[in-house]
N, CA, C and O atoms as CSV, one atom per row, in Angstrom:
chain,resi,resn,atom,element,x,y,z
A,1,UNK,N,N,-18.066,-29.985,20.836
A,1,UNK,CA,C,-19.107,-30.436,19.954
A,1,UNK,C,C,-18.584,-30.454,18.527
A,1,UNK,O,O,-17.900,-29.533,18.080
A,2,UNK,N,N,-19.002,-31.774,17.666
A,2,UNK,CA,C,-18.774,-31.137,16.495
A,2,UNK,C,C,-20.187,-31.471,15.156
A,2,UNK,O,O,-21.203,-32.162,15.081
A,3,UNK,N,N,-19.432,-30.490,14.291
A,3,UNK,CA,C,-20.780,-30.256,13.576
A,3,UNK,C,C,-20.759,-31.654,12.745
A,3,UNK,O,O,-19.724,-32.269,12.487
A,4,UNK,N,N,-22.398,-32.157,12.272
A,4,UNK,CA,C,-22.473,-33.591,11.528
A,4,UNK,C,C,-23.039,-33.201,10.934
A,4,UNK,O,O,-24.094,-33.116,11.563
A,5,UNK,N,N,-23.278,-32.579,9.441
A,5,UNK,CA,C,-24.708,-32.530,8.829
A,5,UNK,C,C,-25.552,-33.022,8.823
A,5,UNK,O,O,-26.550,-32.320,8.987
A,6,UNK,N,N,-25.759,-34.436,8.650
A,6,UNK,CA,C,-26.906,-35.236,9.368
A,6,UNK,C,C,-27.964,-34.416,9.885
A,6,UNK,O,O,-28.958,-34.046,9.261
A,7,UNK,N,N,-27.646,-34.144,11.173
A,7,UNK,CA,C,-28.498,-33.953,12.319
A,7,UNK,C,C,-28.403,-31.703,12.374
A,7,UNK,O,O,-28.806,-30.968,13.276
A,8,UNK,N,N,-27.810,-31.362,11.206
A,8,UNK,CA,C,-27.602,-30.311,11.205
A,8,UNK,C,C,-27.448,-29.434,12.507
A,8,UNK,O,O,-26.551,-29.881,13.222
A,9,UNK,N,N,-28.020,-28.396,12.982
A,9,UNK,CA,C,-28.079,-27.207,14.214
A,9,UNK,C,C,-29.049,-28.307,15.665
A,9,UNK,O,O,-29.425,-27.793,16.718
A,10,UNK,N,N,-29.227,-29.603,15.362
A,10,UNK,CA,C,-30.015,-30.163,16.311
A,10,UNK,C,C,-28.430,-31.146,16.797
A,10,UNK,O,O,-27.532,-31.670,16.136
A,11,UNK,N,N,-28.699,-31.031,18.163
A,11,UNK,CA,C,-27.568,-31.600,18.818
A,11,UNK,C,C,-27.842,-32.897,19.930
A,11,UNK,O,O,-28.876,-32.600,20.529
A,12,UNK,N,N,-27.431,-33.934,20.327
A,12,UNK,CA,C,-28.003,-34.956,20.722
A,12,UNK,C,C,-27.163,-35.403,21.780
A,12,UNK,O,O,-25.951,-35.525,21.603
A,13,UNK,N,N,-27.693,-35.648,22.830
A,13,UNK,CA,C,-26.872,-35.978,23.906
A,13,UNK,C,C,-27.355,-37.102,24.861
A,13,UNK,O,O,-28.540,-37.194,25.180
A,14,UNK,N,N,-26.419,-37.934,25.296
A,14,UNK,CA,C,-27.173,-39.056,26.271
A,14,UNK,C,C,-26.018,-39.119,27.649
A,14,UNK,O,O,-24.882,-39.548,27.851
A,15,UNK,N,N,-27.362,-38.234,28.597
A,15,UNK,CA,C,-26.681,-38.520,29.805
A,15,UNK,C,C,-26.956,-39.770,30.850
A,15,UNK,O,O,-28.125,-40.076,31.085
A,16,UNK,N,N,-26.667,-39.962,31.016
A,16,UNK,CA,C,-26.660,-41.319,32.219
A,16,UNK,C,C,-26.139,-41.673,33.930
A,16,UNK,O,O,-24.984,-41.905,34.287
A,17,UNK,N,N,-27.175,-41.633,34.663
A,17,UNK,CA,C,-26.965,-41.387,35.642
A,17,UNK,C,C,-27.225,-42.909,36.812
A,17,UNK,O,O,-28.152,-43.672,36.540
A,18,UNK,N,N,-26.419,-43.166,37.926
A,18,UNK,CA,C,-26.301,-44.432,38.365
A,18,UNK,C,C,-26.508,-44.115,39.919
A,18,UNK,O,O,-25.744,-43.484,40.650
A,19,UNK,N,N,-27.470,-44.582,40.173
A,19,UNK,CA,C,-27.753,-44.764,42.109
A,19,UNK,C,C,-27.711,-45.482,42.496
A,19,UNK,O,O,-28.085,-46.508,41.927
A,20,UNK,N,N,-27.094,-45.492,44.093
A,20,UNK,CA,C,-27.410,-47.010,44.461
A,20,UNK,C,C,-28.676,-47.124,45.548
A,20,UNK,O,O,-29.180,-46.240,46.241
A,21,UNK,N,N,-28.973,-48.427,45.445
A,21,UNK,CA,C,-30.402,-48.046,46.112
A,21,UNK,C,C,-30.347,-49.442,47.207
A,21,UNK,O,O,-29.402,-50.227,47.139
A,22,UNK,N,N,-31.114,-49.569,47.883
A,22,UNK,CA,C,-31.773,-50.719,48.715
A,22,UNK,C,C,-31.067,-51.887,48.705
A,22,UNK,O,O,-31.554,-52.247,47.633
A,23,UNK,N,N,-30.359,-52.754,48.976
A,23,UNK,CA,C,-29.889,-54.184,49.149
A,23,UNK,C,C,-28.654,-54.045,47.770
A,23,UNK,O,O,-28.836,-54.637,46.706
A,24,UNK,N,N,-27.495,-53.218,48.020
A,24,UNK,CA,C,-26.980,-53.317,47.038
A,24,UNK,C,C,-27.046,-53.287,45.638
A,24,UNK,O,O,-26.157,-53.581,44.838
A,25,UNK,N,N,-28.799,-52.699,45.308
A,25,UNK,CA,C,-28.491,-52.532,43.989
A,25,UNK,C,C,-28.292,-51.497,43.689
A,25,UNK,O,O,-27.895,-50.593,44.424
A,26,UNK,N,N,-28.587,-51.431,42.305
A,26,UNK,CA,C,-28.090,-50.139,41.312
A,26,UNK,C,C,-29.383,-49.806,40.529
A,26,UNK,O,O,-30.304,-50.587,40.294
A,27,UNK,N,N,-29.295,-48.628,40.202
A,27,UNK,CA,C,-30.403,-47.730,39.462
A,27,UNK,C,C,-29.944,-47.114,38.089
A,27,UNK,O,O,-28.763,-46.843,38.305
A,28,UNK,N,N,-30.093,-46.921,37.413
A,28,UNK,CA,C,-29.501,-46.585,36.205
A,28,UNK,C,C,-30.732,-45.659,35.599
A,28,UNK,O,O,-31.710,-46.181,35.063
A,29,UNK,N,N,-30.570,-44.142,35.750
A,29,UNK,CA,C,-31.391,-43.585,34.582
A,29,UNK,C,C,-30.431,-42.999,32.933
A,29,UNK,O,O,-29.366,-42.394,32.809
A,30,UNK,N,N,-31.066,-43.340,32.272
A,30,UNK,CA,C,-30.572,-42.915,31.003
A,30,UNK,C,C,-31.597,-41.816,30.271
A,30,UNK,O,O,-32.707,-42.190,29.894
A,31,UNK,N,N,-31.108,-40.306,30.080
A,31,UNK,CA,C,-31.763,-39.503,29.171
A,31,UNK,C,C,-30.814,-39.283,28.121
A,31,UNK,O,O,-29.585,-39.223,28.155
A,32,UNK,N,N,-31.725,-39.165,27.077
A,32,UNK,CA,C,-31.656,-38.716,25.800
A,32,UNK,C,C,-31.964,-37.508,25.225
A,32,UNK,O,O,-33.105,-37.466,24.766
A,33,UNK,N,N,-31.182,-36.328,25.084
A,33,UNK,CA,C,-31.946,-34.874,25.131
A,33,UNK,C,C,-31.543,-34.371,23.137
A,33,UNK,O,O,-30.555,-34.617,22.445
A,34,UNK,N,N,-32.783,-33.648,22.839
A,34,UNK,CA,C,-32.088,-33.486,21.246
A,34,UNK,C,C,-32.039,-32.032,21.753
A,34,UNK,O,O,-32.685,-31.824,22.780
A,35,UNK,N,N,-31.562,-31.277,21.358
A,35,UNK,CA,C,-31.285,-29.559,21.325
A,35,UNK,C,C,-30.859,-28.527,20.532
A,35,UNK,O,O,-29.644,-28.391,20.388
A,36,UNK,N,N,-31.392,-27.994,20.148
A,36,UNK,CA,C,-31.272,-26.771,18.887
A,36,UNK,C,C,-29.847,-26.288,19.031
A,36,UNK,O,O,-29.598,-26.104,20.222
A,37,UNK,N,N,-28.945,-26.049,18.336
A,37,UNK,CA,C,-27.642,-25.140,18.419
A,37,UNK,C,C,-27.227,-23.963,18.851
A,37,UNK,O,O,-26.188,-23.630,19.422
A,38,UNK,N,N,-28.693,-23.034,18.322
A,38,UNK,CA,C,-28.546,-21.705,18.812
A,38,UNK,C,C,-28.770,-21.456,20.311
A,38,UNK,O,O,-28.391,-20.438,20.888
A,39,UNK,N,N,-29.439,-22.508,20.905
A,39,UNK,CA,C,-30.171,-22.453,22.369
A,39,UNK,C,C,-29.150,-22.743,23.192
A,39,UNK,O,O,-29.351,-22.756,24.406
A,40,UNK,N,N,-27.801,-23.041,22.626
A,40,UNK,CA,C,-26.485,-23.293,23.642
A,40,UNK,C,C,-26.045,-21.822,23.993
A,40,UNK,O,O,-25.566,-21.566,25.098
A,41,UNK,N,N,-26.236,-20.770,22.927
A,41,UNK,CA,C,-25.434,-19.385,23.027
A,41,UNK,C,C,-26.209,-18.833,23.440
A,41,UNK,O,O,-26.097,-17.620,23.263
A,42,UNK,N,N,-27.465,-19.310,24.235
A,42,UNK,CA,C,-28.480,-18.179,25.051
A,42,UNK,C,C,-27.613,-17.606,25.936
A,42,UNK,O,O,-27.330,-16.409,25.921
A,43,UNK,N,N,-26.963,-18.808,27.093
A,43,UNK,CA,C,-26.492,-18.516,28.473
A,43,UNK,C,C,-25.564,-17.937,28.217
A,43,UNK,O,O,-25.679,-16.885,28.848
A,44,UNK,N,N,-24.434,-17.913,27.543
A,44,UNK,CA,C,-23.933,-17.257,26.432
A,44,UNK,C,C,-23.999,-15.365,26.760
A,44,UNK,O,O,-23.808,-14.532,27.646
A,45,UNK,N,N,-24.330,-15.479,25.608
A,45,UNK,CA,C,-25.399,-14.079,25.456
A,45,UNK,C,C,-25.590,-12.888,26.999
A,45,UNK,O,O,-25.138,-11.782,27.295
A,46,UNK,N,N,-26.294,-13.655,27.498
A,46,UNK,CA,C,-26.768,-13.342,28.981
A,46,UNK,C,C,-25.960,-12.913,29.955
A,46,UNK,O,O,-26.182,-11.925,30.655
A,47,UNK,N,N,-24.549,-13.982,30.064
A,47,UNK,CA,C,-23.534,-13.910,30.666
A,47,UNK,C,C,-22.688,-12.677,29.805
A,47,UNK,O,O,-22.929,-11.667,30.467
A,48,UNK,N,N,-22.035,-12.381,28.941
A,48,UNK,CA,C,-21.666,-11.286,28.156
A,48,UNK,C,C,-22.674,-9.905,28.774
A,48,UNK,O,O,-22.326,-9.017,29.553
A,49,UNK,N,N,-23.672,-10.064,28.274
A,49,UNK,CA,C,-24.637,-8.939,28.729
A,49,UNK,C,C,-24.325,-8.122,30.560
A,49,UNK,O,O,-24.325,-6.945,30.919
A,50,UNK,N,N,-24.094,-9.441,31.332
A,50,UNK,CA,C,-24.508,-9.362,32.643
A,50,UNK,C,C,-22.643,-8.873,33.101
A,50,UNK,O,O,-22.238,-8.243,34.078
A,51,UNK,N,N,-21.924,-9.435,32.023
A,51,UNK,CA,C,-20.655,-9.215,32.494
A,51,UNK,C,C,-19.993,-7.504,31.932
A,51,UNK,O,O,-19.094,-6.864,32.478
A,52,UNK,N,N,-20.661,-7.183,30.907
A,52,UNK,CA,C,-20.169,-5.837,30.156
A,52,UNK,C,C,-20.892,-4.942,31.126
A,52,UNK,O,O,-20.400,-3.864,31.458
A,53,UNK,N,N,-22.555,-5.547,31.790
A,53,UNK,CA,C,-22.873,-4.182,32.283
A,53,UNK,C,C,-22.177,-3.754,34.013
A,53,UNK,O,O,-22.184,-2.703,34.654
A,54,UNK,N,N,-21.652,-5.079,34.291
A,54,UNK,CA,C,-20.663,-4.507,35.747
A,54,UNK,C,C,-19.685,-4.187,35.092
A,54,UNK,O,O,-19.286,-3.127,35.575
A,55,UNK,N,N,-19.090,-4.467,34.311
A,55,UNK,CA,C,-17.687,-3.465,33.867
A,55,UNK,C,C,-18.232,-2.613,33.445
A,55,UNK,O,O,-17.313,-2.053,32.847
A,56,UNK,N,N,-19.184,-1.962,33.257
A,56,UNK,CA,C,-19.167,-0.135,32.776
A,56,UNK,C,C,-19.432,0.424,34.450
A,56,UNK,O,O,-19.769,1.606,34.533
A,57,UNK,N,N,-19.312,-0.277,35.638
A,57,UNK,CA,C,-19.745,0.347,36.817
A,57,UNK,C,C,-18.015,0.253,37.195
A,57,UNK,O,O,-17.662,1.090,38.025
A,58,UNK,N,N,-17.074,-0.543,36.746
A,58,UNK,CA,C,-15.515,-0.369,37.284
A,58,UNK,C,C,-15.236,1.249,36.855
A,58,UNK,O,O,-15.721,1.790,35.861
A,59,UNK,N,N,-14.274,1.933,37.914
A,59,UNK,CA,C,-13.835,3.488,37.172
A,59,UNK,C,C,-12.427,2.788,37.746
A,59,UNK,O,O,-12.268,1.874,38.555
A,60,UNK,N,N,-11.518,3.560,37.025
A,60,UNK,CA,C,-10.221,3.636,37.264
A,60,UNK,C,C,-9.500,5.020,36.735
A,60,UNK,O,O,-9.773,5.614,35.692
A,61,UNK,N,N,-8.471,5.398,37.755
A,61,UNK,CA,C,-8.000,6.489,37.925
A,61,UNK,C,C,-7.179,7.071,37.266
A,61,UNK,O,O,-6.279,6.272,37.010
A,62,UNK,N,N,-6.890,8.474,36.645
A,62,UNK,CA,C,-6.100,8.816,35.390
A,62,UNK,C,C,-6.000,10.272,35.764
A,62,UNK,O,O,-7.030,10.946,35.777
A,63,UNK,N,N,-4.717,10.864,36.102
A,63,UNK,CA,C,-4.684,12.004,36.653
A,63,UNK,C,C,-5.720,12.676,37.401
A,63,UNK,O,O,-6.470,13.578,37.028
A,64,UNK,N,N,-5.631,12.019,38.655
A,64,UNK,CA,C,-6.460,12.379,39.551
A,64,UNK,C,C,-8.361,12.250,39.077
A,64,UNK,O,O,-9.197,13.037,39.523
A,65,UNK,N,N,-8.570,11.520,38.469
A,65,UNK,CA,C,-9.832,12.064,37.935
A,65,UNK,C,C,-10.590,9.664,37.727
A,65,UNK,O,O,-10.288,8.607,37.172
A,66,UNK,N,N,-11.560,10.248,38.620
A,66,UNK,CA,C,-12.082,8.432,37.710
A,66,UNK,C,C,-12.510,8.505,36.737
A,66,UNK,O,O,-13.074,9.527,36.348
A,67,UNK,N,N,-12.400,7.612,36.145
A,67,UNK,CA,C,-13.198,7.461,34.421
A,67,UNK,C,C,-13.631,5.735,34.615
A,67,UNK,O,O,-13.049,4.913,35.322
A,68,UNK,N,N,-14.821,5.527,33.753
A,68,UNK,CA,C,-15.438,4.595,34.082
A,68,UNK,C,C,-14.944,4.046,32.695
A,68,UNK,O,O,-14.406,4.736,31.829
A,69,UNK,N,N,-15.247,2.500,32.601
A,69,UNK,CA,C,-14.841,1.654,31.424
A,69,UNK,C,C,-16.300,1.980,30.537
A,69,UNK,O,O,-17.476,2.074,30.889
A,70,UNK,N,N,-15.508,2.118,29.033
A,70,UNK,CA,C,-16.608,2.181,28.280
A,70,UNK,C,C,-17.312,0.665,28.097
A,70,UNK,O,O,-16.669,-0.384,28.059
A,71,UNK,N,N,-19.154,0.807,27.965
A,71,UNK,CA,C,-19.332,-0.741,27.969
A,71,UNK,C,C,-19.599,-1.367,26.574
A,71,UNK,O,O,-20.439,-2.232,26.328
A,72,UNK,N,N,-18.803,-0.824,25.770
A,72,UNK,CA,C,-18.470,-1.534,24.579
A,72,UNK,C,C,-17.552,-2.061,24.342
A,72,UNK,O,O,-17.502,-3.055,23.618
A,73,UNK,N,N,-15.987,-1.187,25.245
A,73,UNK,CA,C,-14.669,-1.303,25.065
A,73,UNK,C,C,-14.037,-2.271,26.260
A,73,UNK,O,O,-12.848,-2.590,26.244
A,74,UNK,N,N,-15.020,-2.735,27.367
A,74,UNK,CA,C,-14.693,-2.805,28.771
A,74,UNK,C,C,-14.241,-4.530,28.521
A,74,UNK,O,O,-13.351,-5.108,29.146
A,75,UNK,N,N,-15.093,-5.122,27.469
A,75,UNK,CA,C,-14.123,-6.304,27.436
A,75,UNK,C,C,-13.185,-6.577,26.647
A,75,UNK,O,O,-12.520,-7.600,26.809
């Protein structure tokens, strides 16, 4: 992505999609989606979250003894 001032933190995308249908033809949908910037780093976010809290459940072994990953340090 890159940034345009223009259109500032709102981001614009046109996807387009092609079926074929009945007697050889074709279908064509076209969307147009506008989208806030910050709303890309939700899944983001979530995924980090979901990934630090199974690495604080990894332990690994250090003179005989497990120790678990800290979940600040674990990534």
């Amino acid at each position: 992505m890159k940034y345009i001032p223009f259109v500032a933190d709102s981001k614009r995308a046109m996807d387009e999609y092609i079926c074929s249908i009945f007697m050889g033809g074709k279908q064509t949908f076209v969307v147009h989606n506008t989208f806030e910037g910050p709303l890309l780093a939700s899944p983001l976010i979530y995924d980090l979250a979901i990934l630090t809290e199974l690495a604080s459940r990894v332990t690994y072994k250090v003179a005989n003894e497990y120790q678990p990953f800290h979940s600040v340090l674990s990534i």
